[in-house]
C-alpha positions as CSV (number, residue, x, y, z in Angstrom):
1,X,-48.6,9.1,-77.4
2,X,-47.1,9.4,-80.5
3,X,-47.4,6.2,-83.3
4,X,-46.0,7.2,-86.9
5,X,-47.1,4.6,-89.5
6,X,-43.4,2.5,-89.8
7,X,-42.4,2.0,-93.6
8,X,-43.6,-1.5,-94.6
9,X,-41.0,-3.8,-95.8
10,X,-41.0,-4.8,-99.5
11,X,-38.7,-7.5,-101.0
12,X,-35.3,-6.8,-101.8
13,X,-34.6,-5.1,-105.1
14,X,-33.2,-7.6,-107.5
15,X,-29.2,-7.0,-107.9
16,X,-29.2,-5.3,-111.9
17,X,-31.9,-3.0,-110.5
18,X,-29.7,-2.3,-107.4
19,X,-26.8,-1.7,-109.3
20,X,-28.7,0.4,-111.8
21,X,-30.7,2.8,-108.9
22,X,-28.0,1.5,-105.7
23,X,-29.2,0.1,-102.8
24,X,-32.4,1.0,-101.7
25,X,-32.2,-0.3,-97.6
26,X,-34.7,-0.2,-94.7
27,X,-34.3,-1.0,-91.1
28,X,-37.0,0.2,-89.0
29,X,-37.1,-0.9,-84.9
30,X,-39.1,-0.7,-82.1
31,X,-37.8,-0.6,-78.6
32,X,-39.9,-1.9,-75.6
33,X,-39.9,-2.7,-72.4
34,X,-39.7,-6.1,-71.2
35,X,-39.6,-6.8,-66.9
36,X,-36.4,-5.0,-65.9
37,X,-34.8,-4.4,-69.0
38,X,-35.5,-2.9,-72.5
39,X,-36.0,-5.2,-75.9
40,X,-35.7,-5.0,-79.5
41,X,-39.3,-6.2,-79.6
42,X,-39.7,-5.5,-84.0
43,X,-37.6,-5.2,-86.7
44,X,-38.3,-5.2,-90.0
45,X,-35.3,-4.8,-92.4
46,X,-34.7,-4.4,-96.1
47,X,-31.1,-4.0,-98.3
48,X,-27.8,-3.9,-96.8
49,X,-28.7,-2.6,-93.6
50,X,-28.9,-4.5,-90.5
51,X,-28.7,-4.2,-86.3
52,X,-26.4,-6.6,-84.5
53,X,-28.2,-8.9,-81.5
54,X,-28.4,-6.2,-78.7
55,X,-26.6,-6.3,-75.8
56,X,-26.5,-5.1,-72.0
57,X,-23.1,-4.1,-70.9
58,X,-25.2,-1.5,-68.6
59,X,-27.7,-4.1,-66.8
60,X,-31.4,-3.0,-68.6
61,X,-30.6,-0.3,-71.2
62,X,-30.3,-1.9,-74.7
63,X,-27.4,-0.8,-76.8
64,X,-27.8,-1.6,-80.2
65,X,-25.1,-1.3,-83.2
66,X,-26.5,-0.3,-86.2
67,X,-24.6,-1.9,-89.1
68,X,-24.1,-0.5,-93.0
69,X,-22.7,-4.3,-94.8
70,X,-21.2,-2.5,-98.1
71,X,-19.1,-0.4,-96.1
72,X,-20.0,2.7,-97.7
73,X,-23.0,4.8,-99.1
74,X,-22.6,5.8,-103.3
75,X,-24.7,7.9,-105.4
76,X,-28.1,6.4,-106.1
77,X,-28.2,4.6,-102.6
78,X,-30.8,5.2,-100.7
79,X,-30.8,4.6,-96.8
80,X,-34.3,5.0,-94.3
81,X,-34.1,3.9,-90.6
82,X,-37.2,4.4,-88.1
83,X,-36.8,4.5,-84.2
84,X,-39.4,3.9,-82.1
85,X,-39.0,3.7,-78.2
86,X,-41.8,2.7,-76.6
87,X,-43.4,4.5,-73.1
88,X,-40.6,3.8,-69.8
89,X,-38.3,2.0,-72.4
90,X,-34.3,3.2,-72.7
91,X,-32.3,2.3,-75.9
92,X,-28.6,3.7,-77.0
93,X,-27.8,2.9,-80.5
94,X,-24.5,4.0,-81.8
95,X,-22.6,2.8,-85.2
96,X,-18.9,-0.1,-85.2
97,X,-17.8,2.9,-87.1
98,X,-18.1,6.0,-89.6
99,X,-19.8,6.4,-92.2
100,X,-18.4,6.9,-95.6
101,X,-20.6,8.3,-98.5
102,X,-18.3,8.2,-101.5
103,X,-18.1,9.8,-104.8
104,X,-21.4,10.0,-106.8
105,X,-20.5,9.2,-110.5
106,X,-23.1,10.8,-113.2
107,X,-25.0,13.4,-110.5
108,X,-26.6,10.8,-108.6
109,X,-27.5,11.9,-104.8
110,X,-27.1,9.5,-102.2
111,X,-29.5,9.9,-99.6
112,X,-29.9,9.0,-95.8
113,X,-33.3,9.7,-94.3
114,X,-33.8,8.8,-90.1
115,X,-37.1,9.1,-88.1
116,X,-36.9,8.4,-84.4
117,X,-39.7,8.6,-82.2
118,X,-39.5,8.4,-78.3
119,X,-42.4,8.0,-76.2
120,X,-43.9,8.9,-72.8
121,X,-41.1,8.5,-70.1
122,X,-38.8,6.6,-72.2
123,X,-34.9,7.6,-72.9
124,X,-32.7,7.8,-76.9
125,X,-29.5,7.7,-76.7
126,X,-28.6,8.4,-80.2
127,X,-24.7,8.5,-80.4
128,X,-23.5,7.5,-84.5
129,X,-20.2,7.8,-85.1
130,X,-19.3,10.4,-88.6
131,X,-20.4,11.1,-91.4
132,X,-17.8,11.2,-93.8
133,X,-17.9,12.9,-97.0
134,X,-15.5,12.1,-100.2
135,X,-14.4,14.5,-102.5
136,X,-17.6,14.8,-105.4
137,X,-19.7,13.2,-102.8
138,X,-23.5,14.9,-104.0
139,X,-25.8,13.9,-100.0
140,X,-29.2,14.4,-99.3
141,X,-29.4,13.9,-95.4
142,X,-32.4,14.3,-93.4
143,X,-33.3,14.0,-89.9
144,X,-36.4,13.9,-87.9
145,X,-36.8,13.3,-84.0
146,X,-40.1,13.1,-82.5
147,X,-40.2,13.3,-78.9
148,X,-43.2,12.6,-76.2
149,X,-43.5,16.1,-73.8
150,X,-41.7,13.4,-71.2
151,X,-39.0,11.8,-73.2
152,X,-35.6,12.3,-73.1
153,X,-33.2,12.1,-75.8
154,X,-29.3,12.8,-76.4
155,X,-28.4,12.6,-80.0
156,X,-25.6,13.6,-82.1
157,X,-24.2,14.3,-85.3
158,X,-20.9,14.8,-87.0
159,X,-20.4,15.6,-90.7
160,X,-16.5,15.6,-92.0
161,X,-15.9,17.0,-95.4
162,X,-13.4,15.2,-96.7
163,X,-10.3,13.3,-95.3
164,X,-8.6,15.6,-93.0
165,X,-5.5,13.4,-93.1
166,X,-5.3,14.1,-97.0
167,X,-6.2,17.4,-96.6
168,X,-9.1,17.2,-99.2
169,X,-12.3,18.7,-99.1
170,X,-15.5,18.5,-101.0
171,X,-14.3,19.0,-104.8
172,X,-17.6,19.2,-106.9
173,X,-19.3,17.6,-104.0
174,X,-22.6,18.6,-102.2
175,X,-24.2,18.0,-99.3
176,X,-27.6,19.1,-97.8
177,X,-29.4,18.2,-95.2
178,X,-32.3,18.9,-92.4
179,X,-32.7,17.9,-88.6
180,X,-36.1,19.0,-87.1
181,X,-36.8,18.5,-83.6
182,X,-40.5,18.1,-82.1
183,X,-41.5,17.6,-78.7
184,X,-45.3,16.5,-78.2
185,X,-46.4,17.8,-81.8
186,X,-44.4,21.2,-81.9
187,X,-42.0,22.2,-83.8
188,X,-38.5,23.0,-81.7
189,X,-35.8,23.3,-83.5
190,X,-35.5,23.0,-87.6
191,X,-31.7,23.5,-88.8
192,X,-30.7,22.9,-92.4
193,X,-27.4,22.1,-94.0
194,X,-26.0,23.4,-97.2
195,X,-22.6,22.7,-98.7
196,X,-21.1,22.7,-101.5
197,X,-17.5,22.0,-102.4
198,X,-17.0,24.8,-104.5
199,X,-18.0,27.3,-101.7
200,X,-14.5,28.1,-100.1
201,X,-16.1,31.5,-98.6
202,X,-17.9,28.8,-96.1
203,X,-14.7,26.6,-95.2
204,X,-13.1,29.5,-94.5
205,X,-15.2,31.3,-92.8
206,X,-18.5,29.1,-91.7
207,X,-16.1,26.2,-90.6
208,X,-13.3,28.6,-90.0
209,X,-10.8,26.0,-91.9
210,X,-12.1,23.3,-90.1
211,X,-13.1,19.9,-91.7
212,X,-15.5,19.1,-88.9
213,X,-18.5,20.5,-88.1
214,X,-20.7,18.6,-85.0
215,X,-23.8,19.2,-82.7
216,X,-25.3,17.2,-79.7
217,X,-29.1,18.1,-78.7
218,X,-30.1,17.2,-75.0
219,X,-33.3,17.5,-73.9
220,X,-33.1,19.5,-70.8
221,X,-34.8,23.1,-69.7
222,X,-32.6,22.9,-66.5
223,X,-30.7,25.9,-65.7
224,X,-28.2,23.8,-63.4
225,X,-27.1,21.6,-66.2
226,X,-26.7,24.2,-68.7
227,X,-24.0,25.5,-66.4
228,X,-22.1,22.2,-65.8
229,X,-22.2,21.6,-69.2
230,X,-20.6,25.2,-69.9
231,X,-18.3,24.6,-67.3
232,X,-17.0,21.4,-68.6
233,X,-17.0,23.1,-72.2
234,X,-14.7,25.4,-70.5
235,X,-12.2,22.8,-69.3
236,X,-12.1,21.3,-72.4
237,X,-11.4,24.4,-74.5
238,X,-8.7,25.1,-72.3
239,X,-7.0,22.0,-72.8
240,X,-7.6,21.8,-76.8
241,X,-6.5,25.3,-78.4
242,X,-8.3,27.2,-80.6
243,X,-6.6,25.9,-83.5
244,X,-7.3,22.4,-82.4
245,X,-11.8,22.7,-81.2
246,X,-14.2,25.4,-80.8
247,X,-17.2,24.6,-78.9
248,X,-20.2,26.2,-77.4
249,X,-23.5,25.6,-75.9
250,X,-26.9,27.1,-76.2
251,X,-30.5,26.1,-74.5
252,X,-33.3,26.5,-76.6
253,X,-36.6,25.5,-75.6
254,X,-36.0,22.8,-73.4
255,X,-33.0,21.3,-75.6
256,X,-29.3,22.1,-75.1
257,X,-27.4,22.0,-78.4
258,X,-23.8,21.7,-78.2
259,X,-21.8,22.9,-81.4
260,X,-18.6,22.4,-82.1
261,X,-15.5,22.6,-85.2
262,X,-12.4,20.6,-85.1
263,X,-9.9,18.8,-87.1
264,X,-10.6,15.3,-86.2
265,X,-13.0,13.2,-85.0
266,X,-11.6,12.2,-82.1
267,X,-11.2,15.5,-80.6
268,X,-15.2,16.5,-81.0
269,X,-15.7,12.5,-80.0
270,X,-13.7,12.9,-76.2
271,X,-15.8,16.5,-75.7
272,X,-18.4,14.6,-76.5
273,X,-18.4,11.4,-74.7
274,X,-17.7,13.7,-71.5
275,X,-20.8,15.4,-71.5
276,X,-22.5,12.5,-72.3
277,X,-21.3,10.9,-69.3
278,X,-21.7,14.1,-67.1
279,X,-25.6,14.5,-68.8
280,X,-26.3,10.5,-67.8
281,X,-25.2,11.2,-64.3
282,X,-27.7,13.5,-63.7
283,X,-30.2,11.7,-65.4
284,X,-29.7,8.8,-64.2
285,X,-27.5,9.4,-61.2
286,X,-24.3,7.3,-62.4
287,X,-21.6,7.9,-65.2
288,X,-21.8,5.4,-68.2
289,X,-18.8,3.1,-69.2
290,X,-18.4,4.1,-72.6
291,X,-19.0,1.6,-75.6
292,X,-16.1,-0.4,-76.2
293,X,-16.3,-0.1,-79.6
294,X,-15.4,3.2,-79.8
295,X,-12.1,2.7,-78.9
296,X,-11.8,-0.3,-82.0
């Protein structure tokens, strides 16, 4: 079984501190299981971040919406969130909406830092909605997922540089991150990201003139649903053109990773709400209604 030591919670920062460093915000839950249903059984929060009361829209899974007050992440902010889901409990935590790291004034980094751990026979869904980056945005992301050798996790991430709508992109902005995946104690995956505004060798030809870049990692060694994936992938890229989304999947040690460049959020978002739903119905033999506040 796998216990990380949570982040003890400390008093909130007085207000000319925060304005002087930004906010410094913890939210660190634990997810258990309770009868026939899952709980929020801890949580321990610090700073403008917070979880709204879960609800059950699917019967015993606990969906959970992680919440971000200010509206937007700044230079010198500084935001940590822990995940635990406890052996046989199921969770799916997703995000009212994207989220915006803005312009960092005098070279300060903003920086987002997530642990989630899942347990022996217990299920993540982890399903945020964007990242977006403003022009002079300077981002420190990193990632860590810890997984029991029976979990099972779907996760996602999407990073847009810029407003598409604007047609802006990073300016003097950076951004850098990590996402590590471990399943029982090994290391399976390790990616890292490194952007920076001035770069336009890498829009051009690492996004291809995209302003999206996304990935979804499954946990899956099955040979079966590596093909229905691929064939859905098909479909899809069929309807989108090339112009519009390119997307791909791999299997790597027991984890399909999905990839995939677009325009707009919404186009990588319907891809990937569609192989969520096809992923779910193997799992758990029935396709998910999808959060409602997606479509808000």
């Amino acid at each position: 079984m796998i216990n990380p030591q949570l982040p003890q919670t400390t008093s909130l920062l007085p207000l000319a501190t925060a304005m002087t460093q930004g906010w410094q915000a913890q939210l660190n839950l634990s997810f258990y299981p309770r009868g026939n249903k899952t709980i929020l059984l801890h949580k321990k929060q610090q700073g403008p971040l917070a979880i709204q009361r879960p609800f059950y829209p699917e019967g015993n899974i606990c969906h959970a919406y992680l919440l971000h007050p200010p509206g937007g992440v700044v230079g010198g902010d500084s935001l940590t969130i822990t995940t635990r889901v406890a052996p046989c409990a199921h969770s799916l935590i997703t995000t009212p909406g994207a989220t915006k790291f803005y312009r960092s004034s005098e070279g300060k980094i903003a920086q987002q830092s997530q642990t989630l751990v899942v347990e022996e026979n217990s299920y993540l869904e982890w399903l945020p909605q964007e990242n977006i980056f403003f022009t002079d945005a300077k981002v420190s992301l990193t990632t860590r997922i810890e997984l029991a050798s029976t979990a099972r996790f779907m996760g996602w991430e999407l990073h847009c540089f810029g407003r598409p709508a604007l047609n802006e992109g990073l300016g003097d902005g950076s951004v850098t991150g990590k996402t590590e995946i471990w399943i029982a104690n090994k290391p399976i995956l390790t990616e890292r990201l490194a952007v920076n505004g001035q770069d336009k060798r890498f829009f051009i030809n690492g996004l291809q003139k995209f302003s999206l870049t996304a990935s979804f990692f499954i946990t899956s060694d099955s040979p079966e649903l590596l093909a229905l994936v691929q064939a859905l992938l098909d479909q899809q890229q069929q309807y989108y053109s090339s112009q519009q989304l390119i997307v791909a999947v791999t299997q790597i040690e027991g984890i399909l990773v999905v990839r995939a460049l677009a325009h707009w959020s919404e186009t990588i978002m319907a891809v990937f709400v569609k192989v969520w739903q096809q992923v779910r119905e193997q799992w758990l033999g029935y396709t998910p209604v999808v959060p409602r506040i997606w479509a808000t």
